[in-house]
C-alpha positions in Angstrom: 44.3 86.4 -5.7 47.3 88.6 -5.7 50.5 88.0 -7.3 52.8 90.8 -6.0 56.0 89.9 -6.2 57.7 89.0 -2.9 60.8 90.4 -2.4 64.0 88.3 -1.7 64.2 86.7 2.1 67.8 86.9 3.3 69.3 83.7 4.6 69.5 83.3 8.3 72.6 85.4 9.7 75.1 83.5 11.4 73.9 82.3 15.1 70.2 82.9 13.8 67.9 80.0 14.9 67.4 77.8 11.5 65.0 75.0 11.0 67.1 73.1 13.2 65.9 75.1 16.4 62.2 75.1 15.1 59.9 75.3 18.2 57.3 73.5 16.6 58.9 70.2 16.4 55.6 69.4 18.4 52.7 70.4 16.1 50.0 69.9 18.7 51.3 72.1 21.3 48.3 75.2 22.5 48.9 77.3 20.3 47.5 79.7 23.0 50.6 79.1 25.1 52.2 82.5 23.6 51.4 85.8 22.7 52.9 85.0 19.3 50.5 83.1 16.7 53.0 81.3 14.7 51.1 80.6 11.6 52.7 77.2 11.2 51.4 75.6 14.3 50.2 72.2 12.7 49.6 70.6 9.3 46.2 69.5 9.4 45.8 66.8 6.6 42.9 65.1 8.4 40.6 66.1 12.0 41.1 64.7 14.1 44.5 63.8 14.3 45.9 60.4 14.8 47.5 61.7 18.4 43.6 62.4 19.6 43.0 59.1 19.0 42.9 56.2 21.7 42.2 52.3 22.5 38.9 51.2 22.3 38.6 48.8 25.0 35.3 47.7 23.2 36.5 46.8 20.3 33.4 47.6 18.1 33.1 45.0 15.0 33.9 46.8 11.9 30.2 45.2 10.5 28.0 47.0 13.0 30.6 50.2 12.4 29.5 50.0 8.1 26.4 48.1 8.7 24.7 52.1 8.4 27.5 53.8 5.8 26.8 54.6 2.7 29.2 52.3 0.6 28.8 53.4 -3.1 31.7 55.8 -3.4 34.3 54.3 -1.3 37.9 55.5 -1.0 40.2 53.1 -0.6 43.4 53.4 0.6 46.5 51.0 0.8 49.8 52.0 3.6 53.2 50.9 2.8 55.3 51.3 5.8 58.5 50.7 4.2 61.0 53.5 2.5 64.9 53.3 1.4 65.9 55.7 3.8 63.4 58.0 6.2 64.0 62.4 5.4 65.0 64.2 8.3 61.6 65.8 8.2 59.4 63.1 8.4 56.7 61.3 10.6 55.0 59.5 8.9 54.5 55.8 9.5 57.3 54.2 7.8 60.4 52.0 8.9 63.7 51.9 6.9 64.4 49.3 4.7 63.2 45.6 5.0 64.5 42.6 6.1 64.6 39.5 3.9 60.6 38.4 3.6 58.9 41.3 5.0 57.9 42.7 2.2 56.3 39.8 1.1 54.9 39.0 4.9 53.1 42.3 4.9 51.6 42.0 1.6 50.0 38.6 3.3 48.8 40.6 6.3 47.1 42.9 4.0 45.4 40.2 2.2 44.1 38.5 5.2 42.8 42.1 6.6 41.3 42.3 3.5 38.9 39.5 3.8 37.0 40.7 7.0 37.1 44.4 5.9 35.2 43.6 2.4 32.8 41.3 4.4 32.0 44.0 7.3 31.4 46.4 3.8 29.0 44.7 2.0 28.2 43.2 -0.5 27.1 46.3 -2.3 30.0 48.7 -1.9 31.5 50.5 -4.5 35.2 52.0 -4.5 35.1 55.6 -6.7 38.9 56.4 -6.0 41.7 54.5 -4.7 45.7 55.5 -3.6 48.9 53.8 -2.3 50.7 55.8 -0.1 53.4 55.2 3.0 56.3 55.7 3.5 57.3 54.6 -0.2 55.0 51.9 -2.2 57.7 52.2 -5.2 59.8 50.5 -2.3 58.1 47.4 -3.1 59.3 45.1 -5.7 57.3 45.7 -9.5 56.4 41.9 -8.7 54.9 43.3 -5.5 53.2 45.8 -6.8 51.4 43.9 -9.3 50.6 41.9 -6.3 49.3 45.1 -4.5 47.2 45.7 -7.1 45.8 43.0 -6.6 44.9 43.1 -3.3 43.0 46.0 -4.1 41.1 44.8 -6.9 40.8 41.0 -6.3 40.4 40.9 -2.3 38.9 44.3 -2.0 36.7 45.1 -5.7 38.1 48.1 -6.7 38.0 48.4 -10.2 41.5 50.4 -10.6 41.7 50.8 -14.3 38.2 52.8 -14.0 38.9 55.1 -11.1 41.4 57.7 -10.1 44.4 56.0 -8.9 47.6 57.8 -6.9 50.1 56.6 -5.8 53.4 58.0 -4.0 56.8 57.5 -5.2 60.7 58.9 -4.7 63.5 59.3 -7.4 65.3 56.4 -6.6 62.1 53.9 -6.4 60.8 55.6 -9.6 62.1 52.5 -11.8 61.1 51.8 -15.5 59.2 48.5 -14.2 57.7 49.6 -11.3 56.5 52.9 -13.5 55.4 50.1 -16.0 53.3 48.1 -13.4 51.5 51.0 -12.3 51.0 52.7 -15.5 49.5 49.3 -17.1 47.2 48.8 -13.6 45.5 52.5 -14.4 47.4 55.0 -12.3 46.2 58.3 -13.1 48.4 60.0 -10.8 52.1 59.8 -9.5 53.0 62.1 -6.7 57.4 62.3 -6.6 58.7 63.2 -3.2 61.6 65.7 -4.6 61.5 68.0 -1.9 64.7 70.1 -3.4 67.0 69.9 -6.6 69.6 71.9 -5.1 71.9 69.1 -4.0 73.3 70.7 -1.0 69.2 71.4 0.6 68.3 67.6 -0.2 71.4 67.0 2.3 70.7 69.8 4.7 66.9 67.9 5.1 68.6 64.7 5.2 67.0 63.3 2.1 70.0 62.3 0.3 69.6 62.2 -3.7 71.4 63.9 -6.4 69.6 66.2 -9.2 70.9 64.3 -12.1 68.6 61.4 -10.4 65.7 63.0 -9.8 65.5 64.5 -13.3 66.1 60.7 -14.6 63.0 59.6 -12.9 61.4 62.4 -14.1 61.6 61.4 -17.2 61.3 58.0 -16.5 57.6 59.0 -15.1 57.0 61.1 -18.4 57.8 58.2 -20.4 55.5 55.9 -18.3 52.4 57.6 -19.8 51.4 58.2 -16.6 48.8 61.5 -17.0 49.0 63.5 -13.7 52.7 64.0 -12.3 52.9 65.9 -8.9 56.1 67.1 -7.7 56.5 68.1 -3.9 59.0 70.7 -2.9 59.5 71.9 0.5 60.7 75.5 1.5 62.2 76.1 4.6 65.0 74.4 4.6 68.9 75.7 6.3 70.7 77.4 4.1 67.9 78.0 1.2 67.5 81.3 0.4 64.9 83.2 -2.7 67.0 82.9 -5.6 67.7 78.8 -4.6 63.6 77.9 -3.5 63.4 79.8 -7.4 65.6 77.1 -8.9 64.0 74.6 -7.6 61.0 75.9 -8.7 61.7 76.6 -12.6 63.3 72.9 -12.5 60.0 71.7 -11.5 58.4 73.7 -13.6 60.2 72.8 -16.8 58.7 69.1 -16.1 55.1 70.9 -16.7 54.0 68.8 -13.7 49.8 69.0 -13.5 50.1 69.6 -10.0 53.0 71.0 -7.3 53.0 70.6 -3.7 54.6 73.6 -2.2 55.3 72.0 1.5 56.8 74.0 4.9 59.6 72.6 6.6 58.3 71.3 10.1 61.2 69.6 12.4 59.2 67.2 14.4 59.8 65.0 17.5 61.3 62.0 17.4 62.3 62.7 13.2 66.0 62.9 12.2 65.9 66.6 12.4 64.4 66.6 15.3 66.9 64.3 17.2 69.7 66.7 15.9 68.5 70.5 16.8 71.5 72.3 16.9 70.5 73.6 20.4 67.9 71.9 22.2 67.5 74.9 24.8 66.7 77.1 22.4 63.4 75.6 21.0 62.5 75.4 24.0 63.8 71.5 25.6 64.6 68.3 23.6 61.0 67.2 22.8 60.7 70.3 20.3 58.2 72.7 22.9 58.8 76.3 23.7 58.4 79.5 21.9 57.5 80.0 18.4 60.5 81.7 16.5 59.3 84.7 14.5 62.3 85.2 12.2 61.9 81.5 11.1 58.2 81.9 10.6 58.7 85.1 8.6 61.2 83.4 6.3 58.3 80.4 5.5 55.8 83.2 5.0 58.5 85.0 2.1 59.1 81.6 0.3 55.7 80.4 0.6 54.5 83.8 -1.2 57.4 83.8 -3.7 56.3 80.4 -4.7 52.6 81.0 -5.1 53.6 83.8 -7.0 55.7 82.2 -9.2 52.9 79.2 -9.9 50.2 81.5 -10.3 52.4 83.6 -12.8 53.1 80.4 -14.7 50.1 79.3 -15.7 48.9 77.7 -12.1 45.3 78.0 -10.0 45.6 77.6 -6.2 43.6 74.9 -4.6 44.9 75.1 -1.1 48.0 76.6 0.4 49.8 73.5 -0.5 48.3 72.5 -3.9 48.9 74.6 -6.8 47.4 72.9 -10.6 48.3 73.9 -14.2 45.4 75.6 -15.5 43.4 73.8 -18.2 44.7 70.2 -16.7 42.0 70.4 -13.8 39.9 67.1 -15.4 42.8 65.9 -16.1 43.8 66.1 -12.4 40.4 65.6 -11.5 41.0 62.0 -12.5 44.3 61.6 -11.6 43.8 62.0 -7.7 44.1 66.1 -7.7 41.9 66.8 -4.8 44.3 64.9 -2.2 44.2 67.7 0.1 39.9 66.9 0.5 40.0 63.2 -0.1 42.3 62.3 3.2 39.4 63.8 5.0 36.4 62.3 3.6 33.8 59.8 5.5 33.8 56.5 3.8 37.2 56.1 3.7 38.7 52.3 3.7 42.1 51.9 5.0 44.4 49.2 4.8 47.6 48.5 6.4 49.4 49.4 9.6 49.2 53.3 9.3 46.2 53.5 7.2 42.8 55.4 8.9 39.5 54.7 8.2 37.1 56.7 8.4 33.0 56.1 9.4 30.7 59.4 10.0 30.5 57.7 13.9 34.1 56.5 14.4 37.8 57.2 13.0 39.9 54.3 13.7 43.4 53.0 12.7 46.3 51.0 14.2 48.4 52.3 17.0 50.5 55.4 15.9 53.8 56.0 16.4 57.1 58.3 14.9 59.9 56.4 16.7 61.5 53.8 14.7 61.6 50.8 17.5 57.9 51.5 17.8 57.3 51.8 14.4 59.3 48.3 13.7 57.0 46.9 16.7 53.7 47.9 15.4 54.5 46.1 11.7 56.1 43.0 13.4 52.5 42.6 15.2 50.8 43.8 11.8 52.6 40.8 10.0 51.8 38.3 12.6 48.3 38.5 13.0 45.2 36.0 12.2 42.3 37.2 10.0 40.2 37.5 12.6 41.7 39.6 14.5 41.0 42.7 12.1 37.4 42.0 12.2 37.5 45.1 14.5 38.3 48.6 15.4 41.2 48.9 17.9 42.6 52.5 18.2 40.5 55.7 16.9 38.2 58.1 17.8 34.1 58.8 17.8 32.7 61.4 16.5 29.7 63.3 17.7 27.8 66.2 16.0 30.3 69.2 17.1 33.6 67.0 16.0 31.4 66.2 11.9 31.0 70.5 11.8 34.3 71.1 12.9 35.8 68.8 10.5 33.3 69.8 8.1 34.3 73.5 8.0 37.9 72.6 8.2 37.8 70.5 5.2 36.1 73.2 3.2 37.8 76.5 4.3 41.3 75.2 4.0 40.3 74.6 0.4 41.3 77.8 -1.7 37.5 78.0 -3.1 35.7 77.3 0.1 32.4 76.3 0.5 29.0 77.3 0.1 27.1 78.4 3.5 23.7 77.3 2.5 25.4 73.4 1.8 26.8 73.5 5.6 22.9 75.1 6.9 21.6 72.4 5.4 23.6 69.5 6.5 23.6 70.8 10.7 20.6 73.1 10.8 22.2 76.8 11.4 24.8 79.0 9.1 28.7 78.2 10.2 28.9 81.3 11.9 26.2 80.5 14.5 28.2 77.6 15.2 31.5 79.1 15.0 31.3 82.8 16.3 34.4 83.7 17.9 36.7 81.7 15.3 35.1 83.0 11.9 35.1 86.4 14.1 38.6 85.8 14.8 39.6 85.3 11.1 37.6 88.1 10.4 39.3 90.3 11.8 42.6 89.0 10.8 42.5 89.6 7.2 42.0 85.6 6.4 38.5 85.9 5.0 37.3 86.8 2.2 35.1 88.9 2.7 34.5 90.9 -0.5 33.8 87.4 -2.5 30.9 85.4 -4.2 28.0 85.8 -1.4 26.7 83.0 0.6 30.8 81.4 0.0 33.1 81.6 2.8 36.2 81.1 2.0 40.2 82.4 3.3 41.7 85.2 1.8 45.1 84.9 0.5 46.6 85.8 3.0 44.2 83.4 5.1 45.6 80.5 2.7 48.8 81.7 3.6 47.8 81.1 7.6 46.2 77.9 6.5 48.1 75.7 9.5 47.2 78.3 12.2 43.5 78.5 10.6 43.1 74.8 11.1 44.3 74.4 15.0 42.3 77.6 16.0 38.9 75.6 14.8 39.8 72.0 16.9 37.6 71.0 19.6 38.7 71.7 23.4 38.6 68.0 23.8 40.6 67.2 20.7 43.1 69.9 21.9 43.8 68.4 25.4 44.0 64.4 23.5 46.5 65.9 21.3 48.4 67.4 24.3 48.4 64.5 26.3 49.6 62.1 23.8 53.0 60.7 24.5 55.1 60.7 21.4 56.9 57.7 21.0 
């Protein structure tokens, strides 16, 4: 993989569109709408996404849905909707703060969902990895946590001190006893939302937190003996130029972290940046549609390569365009959760809470999704409220029929930096990816994003196909997929 230095990006000029006017507040928009291929048209962190999925008015029992999975290497997987104060990029599901007995009220919701969710497993199944992840779980009390913990291991059998356990966490939720409960319950791996440690960038993303407290709960995670520390950074941001993405880097870097996220800004509907685009008409209308804006996207591309660069001259191996691991910590990382990017997408996937997926080979189900924060607040309120029985079945999701499981097959393998091996995917749907796939892998092809001078029999992206990574992704979703995603109303 190359590491030719990237030369310095210059900051937007004055009156240049910033993130702020980002067309693709929408990520699901065609991406054939323009002449222009933005390469940041959609993070896709699982296929389908959760705005193709729909009601299911029958309601299939989760038993009949497992009755035919294999359950001896589940993932599970634990939502906590709940952070101190939501970033201007996000949209994920999580509500601000709590009122008094939530917390607690939620952590009884997820016990009772337990209950019919281990029965409809089996008594057979087996748990081989296991993450917390919202919003903030750190929100939560270090009593709570314990209590989480739990959950998981009481109600649901997962043996958390003897798989890889990751769990997400932000500076100011990074306490000494919360660090304490989940070091002591076997967490291998602690992912810190730090986006930026240049003060003035946290603000500009409206993620307020000062460096001198992220580097305290840095230390405070070091000291918690916990053995895989991710740090996330995002580039992208107004105002941040080379030489300020470069400090944040080195500060990270001085940490040693196993792994780095390297994350591009996206201003989304309905998110705090996204309510305050500087000029609506520009990006195309209020809900975030219209043109891609070319001297944006060029300035992600220069960071992005600058910081793969950087990583991969610092003693760093590329996993995906996001993930970047210090080299000779792989087991380590291994065991600690370090192949996030793949398991989000895996079949046999348990989910629990409001905003957790699961994940069947037939059918991809959740709760109802929404960004909005009145929705959001709705959709926990119900959460909270309701009987065991009621999560005895699937609600909201998606089935998936022989052309989705290749589509999401390939996906999950070629946005991985090593890719995959053709004769695994032959084997598993009868016929070489490119028989199934001609015109996209044609497509990339002729772009520059394979490589095509590799191992044989291994397709895999280039670099600078890793660098396209979120227009790779769209281009390979299913005409039906595409439209669901278009007709979804956010709210």
């Amino acid at each position: 993989m190359s590491t030719t230095t990237v030369s310095a990006a210059a900051p937007f000029p004055d009156g240049a569109p910033g993130p702020h006017r980002d067309p693709h507040r929408d990520p699901h928009r065609d991406p054939h709408q323009s002449s222009y291929q933005s390469p940041y048209q959609s993070y896709v962190y699982a296929y389908p996404h959760k705005t193709a999925y729909r009601r299911l008015p029958e309601r299939p029992a989760l038993r009949g849905l497992w009755a035919r999975e294999r359950t001896d290497a589940l993932s599970l997987y634990l939502h906590i909707p709940f952070c101190e104060v939501r970033c201007g990029f996000c949209n994920l599901f999580t509500r601000i703060g709590a009122p008094d007995g939530l917390t607690g009220a939620y952590l009884d919701a997820l016990e009772r969902q337990a209950g019919p969710v281990r029965e409809a497993l089996g008594g057979g199944a087996r748990f081989a990895t296991a993450a917390f992840g919202g919003g903030t779980p750190t929100f939560l009390t270090a009593a709570e946590l314990e209590r989480l913990c739990d959950i998981a291991e009481e109600r649901m059998g997962a043996d958390l001190r003897a798989v890889p356990l990751s769990v997400e966490a932000s500076p100011s939720t990074a306490t000494a006893d919360r660090l304490a409960v989940l070091a002591g319950r076997g967490t291998t791996r602690l992912s810190l939302g730090v986006q930026s440690f240049v003060d003035a960038e946290a603000r500009a993303a409206v993620r307020p937190q000062r460096r001198s407290d992220v580097e305290a709960a840095l230390g405070r995670v070091r000291e918690a003996g916990i053995p895989v520390l991710n740090i996330d950074l995002i580039y992208g941001i107004e105002g941040q130029t080379t030489a300020s993405w470069q400090r944040s880097l080195d500060a990270a870097l001085a940490w040693e972290p196993e792994e780095l996220y390297l994350y591009p800004l996206y201003v989304r509907p309905l998110t705090g940046l996204g309510r305050t685009a500087a000029d609506p008409d520009a990006s195309g209308g209020p809900d975030g549609s219209g043109v891609p804006d070319p001297r944006w996207d060029t300035q992600r591309l220069a960071l992005y390569r600058h910081g793969r660069d950087h990583l991969l001259a610092h003693g760093y191996e590329q996993v995906s365009m996001r993930m970047f691991r210090r080299t000779g910590t792989a087991a380590a990382a291994k065991t600690g959760g370090g192949t996030a990017d793949h398991a989000c997408q895996t079949d046999g996937m348990v989910g629990l809470g409001c905003g957790a997926r699961s994940y069947t080979s037939a059918l991809h189900y959740s709760f109802d999704y929404a960004v909005g924060m009145r929705r959001i607040r709705s959709i926990v309120d119900d959460y909270v409220s309701r009987p065991a029985e009621s999560f005895a079945h699937a609600e909201v999701g998606r089935w998936m029929d022989t052309d989705e499981a290749r589509r999401r097959h390939l996906l999950q393998s070629l946005l991985q930096a090593e890719g995959m091996e053709t004769a695994e995917y032959a084997d598993r749907f009868g016929a070489p990816p490119a028989e199934h796939f001609p015109a996209e892998l044609a497509g990339f092809a002729e772009r520059g994003w394979l490589d095509e001078g590799g191992a044989p029999g291994r397709l895999r992206l280039s670099a600078e196909g890793l660098a396209h990574s979120d227009a790779v992704g769209p281009a390979l979703f299913s005409p039906s997929v595409r439209a669901a995603m278009a007709a979804y109303d956010p709210r």
